[in-house]
N, C-alpha and C positions, 0 to 999 in steps of 0.2 A: 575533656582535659580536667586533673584531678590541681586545683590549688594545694601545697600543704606549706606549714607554718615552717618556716628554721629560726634557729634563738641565734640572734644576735650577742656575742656578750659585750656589755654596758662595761664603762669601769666601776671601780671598787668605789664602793661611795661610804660605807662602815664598817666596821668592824663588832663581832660578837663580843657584848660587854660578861655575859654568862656559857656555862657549857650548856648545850640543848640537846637533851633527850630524842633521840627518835618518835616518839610517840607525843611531844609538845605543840600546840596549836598557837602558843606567843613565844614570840621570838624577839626579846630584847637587844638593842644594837646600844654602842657606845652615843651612835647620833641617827635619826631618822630622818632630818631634814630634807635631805636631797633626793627620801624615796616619794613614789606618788601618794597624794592623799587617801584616796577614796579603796585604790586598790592596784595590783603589780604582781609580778613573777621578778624572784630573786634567784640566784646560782650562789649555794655554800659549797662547796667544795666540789663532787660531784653531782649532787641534788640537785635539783629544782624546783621552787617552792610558790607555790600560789598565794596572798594575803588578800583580803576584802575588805582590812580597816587598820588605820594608825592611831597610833598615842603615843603621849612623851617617850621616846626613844622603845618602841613597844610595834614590833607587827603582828597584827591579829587575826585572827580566823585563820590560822596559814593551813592550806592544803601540801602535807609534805610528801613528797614522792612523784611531784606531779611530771609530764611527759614521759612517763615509762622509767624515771626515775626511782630511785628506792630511796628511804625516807631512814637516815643512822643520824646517831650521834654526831656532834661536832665540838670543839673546846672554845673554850673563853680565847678570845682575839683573832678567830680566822676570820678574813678579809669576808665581804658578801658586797655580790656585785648586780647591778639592774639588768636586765635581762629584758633585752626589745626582741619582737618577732616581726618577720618579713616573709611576705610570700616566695616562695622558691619558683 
């Protein structure tokens, strides 16, 4: 028997302070506080985004495109929500 992951979604904990390029690896938020330190999967719009490191209002390294997701543009103020995984 196969475990496989499903994405919970989290509520909106920021909002985008900049527009974000498809091809961007920092992803600036209005507030970063309430994502996790060290690292995390967020949901912008349809996306889903991998990061491995935070700063003042800044997530970094972000893997975009991640779970079979496709990795586009988004504008200044769309909501971004934390995104927990459970086994199915």
């Amino acid at each position: 028997m196969r475990l496989l992951n499903a994405p919970l979604e989290g509520e909106v904990l920021g909002r985008l302070e900049q527009r974000v390029d498809k091809s961007e690896d920092m992803i600036r938020l209005t507030d970063v506080s309430q994502f996790d330190a060290k690292s995390g999967i967020i949901r912008i719009e349809d996306e889903i985004i991998t990061y491995t490191a935070k700063r003042t209002n800044v997530l970094e390294y972000c893997k975009r495109g991640d779970k079979g997701t496709k990795a586009t543009k988004h504008d200044s103020g769309v909501s971004v929500s934390k995104l927990l995984f459970a086994p199915l």
